[in-house]
Each structure stands twice: as structure tokens, then as C-alpha cells.
C-alpha positions as CSV (number, residue, x, y, z in Angstrom):
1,X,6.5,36.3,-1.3
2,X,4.2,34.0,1.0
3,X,5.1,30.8,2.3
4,X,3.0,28.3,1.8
5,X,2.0,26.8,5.3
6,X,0.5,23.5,4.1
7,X,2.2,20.6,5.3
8,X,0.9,16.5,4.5
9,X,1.0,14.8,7.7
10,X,1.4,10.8,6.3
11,X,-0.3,8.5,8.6
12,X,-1.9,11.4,10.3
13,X,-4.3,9.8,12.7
14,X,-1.8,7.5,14.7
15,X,-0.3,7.7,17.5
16,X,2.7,10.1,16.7
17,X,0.8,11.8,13.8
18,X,-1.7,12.8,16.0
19,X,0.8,15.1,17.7
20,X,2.2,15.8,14.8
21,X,-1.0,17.5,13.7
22,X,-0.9,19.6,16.8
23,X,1.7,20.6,17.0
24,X,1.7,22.1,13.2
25,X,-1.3,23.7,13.7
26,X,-0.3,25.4,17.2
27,X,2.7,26.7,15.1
28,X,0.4,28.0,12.5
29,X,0.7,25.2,10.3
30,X,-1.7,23.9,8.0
31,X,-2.0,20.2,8.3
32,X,-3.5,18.0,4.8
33,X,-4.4,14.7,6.9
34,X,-2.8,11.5,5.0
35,X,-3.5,8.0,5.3
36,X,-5.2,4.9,3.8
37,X,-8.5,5.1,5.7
38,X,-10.7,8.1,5.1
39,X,-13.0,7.0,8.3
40,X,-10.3,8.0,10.2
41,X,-8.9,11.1,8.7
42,X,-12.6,12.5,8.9
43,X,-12.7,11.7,12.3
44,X,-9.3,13.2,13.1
45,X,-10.6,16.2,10.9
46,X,-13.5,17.2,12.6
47,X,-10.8,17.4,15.8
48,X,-9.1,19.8,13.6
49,X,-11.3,22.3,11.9
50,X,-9.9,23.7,8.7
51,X,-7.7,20.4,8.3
52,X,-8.1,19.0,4.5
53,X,-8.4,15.1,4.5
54,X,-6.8,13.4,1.0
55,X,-6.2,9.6,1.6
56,X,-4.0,7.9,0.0
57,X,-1.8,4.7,0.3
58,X,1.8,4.0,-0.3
59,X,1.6,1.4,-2.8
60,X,-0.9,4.1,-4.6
61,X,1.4,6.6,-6.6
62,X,-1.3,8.3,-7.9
63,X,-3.2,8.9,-4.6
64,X,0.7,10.1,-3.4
65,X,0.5,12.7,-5.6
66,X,-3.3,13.8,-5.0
67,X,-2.0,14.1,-0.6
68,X,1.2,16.3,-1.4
69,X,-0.1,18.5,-4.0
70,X,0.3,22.0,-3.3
71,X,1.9,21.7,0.1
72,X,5.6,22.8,1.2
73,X,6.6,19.4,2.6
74,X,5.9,16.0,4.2
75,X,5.9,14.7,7.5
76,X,5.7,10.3,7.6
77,X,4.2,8.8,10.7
78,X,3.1,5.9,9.2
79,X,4.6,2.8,10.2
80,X,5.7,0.2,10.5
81,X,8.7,2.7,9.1
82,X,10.3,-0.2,7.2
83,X,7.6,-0.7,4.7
84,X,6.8,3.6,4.5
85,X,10.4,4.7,4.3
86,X,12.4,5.4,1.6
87,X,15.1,2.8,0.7
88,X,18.2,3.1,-0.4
């Protein structure tokens, strides 16, 4: 069985998803850059050859879906954390 190493890094090119992104891919991670502008996930790409970019936004469920398809789990760095965290 393989694992699948690809993990969505929401809100990837801010401050704490930008070590986020490191740190998965020094771990041999896979990192699918996240976030509402594309600008700066290509950007933050071309810092991290081999990274795929899918933008999306949280009031988007459609683009949601599109950013997590296919990987093993999510990592939010997005903030402000009120309005990109699940409530309950």
C-alpha cells in the first residue's frame, strides 16, 4: 500500500504557511499550495519546485473541493482563524 504524501497547505503563502510548506517538504511531503490569490501561490511555487498551486477561497465550496482533492489531509494557516476555522 502507498501513502499518499500530498498534503493542502490553506493559506500557504503567509507567514506560518510558509513554514508550513517547508517543513512538509523537508519531511518528504508534498505540499498543494492553497489560498485566494493565485499571484501569490505562483510565486511561493516557483520557491518550491514540484509544489501544485489550486486557489481557492473559503466562502467558495466548490474551489474547496478542487484544493483537497486527492491529498491525505489539510493543514489551515489562513487567518484571521475566526473567520477560516470550523465552528461549532
Amino acid at each position: 500500500m502507498s501513502l499518499n504524501r500530498m498534503v493542502t497547505v490553506f493559506g500557504a503563502y503567509g507567514h506560518t504557511g510558509r513554514f508550513v510548506v517547508s517543513e512538509l517538504q523537508k519531511r518528504g511531503w508534498k505540499p498543494v499550495l492553497s489560498g485566494r490569490d493565485p499571484a501569490k501561490l505562483n510565486a511561493l511555487a516557483e520557491l518550491h519546485r514540484g509544489s501544485e498551486v489550486r486557489p481557492a477561497a473559503v466562502e467558495d465550496r466548490q474551489s474547496l473541493d478542487r484544493a483537497l482533492a486527492d491529498t491525505s489531509a489539510v493543514i489551515n494557516c489562513a487567518g484571521p482563524f475566526l473567520d477560516t476555522a470550523v465552528r461549532t
